[in-house]
C-alpha positions in Angstrom: 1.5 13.7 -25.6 0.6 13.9 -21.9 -0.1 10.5 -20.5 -3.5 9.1 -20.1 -4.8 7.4 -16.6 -7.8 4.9 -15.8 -9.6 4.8 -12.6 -9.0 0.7 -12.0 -12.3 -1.0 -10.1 -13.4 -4.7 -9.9 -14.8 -6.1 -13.2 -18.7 -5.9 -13.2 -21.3 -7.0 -10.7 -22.5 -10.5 -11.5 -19.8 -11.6 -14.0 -18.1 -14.7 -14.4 -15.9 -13.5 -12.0 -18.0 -12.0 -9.6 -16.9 -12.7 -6.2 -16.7 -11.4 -2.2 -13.6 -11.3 0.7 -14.1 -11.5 4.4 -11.3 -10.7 6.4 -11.4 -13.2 8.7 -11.9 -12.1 12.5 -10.2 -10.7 14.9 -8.7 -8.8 12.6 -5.8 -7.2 13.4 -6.2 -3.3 12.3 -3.5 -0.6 12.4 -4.2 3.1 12.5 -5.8 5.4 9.4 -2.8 7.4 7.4 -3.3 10.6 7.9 -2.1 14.0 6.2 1.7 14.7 7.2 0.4 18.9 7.3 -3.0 18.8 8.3 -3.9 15.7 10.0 -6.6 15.1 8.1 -7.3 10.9 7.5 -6.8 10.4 4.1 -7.3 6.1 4.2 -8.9 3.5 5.8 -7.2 1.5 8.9 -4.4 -0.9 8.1 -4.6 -4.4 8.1 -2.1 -6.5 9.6 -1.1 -10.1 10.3 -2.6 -12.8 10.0 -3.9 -12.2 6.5 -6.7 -14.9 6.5 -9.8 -14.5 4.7 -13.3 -16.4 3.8 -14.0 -16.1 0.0 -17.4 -16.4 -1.5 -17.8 -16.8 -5.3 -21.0 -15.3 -7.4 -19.7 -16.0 -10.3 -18.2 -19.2 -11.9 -14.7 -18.9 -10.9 -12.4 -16.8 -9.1 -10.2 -13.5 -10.8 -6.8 -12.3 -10.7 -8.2 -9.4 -8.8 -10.4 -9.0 -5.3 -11.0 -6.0 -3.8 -11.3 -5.9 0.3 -13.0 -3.7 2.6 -10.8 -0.7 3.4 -8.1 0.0 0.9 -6.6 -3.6 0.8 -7.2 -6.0 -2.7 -6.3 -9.5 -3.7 -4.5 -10.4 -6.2 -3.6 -14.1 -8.1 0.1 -15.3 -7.5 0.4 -14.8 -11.2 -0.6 -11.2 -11.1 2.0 -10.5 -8.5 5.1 -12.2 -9.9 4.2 -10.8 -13.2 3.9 -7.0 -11.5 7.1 -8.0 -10.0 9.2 -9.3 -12.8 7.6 -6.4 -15.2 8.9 -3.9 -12.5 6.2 -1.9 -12.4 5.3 0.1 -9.1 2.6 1.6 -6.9 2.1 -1.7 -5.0 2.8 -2.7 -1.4 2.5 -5.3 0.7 2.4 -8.6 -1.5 1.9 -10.5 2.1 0.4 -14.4 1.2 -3.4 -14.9 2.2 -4.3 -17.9 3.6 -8.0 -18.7 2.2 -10.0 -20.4 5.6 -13.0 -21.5 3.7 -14.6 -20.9 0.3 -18.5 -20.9 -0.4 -20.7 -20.3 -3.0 -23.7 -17.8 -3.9 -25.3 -19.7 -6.7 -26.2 -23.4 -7.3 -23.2 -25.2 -8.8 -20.1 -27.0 -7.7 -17.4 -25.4 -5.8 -14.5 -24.1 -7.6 -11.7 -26.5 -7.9 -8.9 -23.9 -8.8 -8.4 -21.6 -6.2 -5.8 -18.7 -7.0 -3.2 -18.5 -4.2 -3.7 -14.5 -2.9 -2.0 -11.8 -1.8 -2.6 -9.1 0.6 -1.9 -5.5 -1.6 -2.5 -2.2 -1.4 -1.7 1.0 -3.8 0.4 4.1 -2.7 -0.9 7.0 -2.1 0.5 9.3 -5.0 2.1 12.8 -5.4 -0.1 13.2 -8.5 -3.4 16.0 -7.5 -6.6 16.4 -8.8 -7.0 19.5 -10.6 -10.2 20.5 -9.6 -10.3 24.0 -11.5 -10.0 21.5 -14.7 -12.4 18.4 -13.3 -16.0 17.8 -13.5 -16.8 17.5 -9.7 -19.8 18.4 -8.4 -20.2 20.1 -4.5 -16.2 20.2 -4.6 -14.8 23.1 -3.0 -11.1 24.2 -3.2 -8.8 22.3 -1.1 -7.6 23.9 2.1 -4.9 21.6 2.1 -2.2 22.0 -0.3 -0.4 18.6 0.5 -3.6 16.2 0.6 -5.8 18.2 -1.5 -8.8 16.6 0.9 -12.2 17.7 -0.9 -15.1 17.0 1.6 -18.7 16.4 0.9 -18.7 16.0 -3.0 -22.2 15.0 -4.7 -20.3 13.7 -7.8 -17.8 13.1 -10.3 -18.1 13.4 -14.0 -14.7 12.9 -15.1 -11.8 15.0 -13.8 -8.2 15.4 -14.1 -4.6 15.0 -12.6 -2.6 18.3 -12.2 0.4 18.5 -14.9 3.8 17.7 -13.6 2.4 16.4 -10.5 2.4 12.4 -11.5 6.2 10.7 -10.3 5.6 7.6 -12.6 3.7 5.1 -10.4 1.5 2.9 -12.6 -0.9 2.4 -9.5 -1.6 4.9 -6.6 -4.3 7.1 -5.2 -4.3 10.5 -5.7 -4.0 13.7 -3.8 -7.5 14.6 -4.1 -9.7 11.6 -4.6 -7.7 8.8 -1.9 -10.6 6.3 -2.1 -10.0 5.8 -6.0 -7.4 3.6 -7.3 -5.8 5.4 -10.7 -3.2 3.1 -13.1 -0.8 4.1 -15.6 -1.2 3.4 -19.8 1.5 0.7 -19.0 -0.5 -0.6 -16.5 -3.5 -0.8 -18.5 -1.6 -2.6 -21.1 0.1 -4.9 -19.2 -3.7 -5.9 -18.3 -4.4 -6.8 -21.2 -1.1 -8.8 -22.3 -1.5 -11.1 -19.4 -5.3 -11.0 -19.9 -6.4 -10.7 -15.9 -9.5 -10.8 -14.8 -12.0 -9.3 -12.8 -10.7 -5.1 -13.4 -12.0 -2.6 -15.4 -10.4 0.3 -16.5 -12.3 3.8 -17.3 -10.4 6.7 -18.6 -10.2 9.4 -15.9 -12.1 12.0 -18.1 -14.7 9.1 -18.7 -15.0 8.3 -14.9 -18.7 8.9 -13.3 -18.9 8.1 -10.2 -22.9 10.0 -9.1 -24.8 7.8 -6.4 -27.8 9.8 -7.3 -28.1 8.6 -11.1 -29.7 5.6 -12.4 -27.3 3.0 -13.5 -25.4 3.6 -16.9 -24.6 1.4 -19.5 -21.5 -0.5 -19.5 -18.5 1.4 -21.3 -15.5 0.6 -19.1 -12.9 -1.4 -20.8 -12.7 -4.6 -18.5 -9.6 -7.1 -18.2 -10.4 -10.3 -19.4 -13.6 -10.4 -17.0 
């Protein structure tokens, strides 16, 4: 059987775990990556020591899971040794976040348990979109064979990863579609064994991402959130 991938996002706006990073400034930013063939910038600037942040929480507690601006996430000590001691792959960084000051959206206490945070991001993978088998609307073929860069897109209803193409990372961004972060079955299940929170997983095929349509109704699987 071929293997199936999720497109992995934060767990739902307003949730229990509902909750906002500020990189705290000056922030020290490295350069874009950029194609090794074209040039072309295929991610958003690096972020570098110190790796301190301001959290806010909406929800009623903080997740195992925070996404950043740019390409960088959060994730709970626990989530990182157990990516770690599992051996599974895709991640870099893992550098420890020091949390400045934590703040609240809605009435309440603050949180007494705060996770202790990593600084993370995911690979970018040899794994390519196929676009002749994809739903993408306004996509045009690539003119880059090793980025696969498709500019101006109006929307994605559900697309696919070229066969053979995929090295065995359970997380990484694709040739194709950089900005999205795609997991592995095992990653998905490991998810769920550990039961982590804030992240939702949608099957690739399942994925719509259209800025132009009224909200849908939730039908993402979502870790423990």
């Amino acid at each position: 059987m071929s293997p199936r991938f999720f497109v992995l996002e934060e767990g739902v706006l307003w949730s229990r775990y509902d909750a906002e990073v500020d990189k705290a400034e000056p922030v020290n930013r490295g350069d874009a990556a950029r194609c090794s063939r074209c040039g072309a910038v295929i991610g958003m600037r690096t972020w570098h020591a110190p790796y301190q942040v301001e959290l806010t929480l909406h929800g009623k507690e903080f997740g195992d899971f925070i996404k950043a601006l740019g390409d960088d996430i959060l994730v709970s000590e626990r989530f990182a040794r157990a990516f770690r001691d599992e051996g599974l792959t895709g991640l870099e960084g893992f550098h420890p976040v020091e949390v400045l000051r934590v703040g609240r959206k809605r009435r309440g206490p603050k949180p007494s348990n705060i996770p202790s945070y990593f600084a993370v991001t995911a690979c970018f993978g040899r794994a390519a979109v196929d676009v002749a088998r994809s739903h993408i609307r306004g996509a045009q073929p690539p003119a880059c064979e090793e980025c696969r860069s498709m500019q101006h897109y109006r929307s994605i209803h559900g697309f696919s990863l070229e066969p053979g193409t995929w090295q065995g990372e359970d997380i990484f961004r694709p040739r194709g579609l950089f900005g999205d972060l795609i997991v592995s079955e095992r990653f998905e299940r490991f998810v769920a064994r550990h039961g982590f929170t804030n992240l939702r997983m949608t099957p690739i095929e399942e994925y719509v991402w259209d800025p132009h349509a009224p909200e849908p109704l939730p039908s993402t699987k979502e870790g423990s959130a």
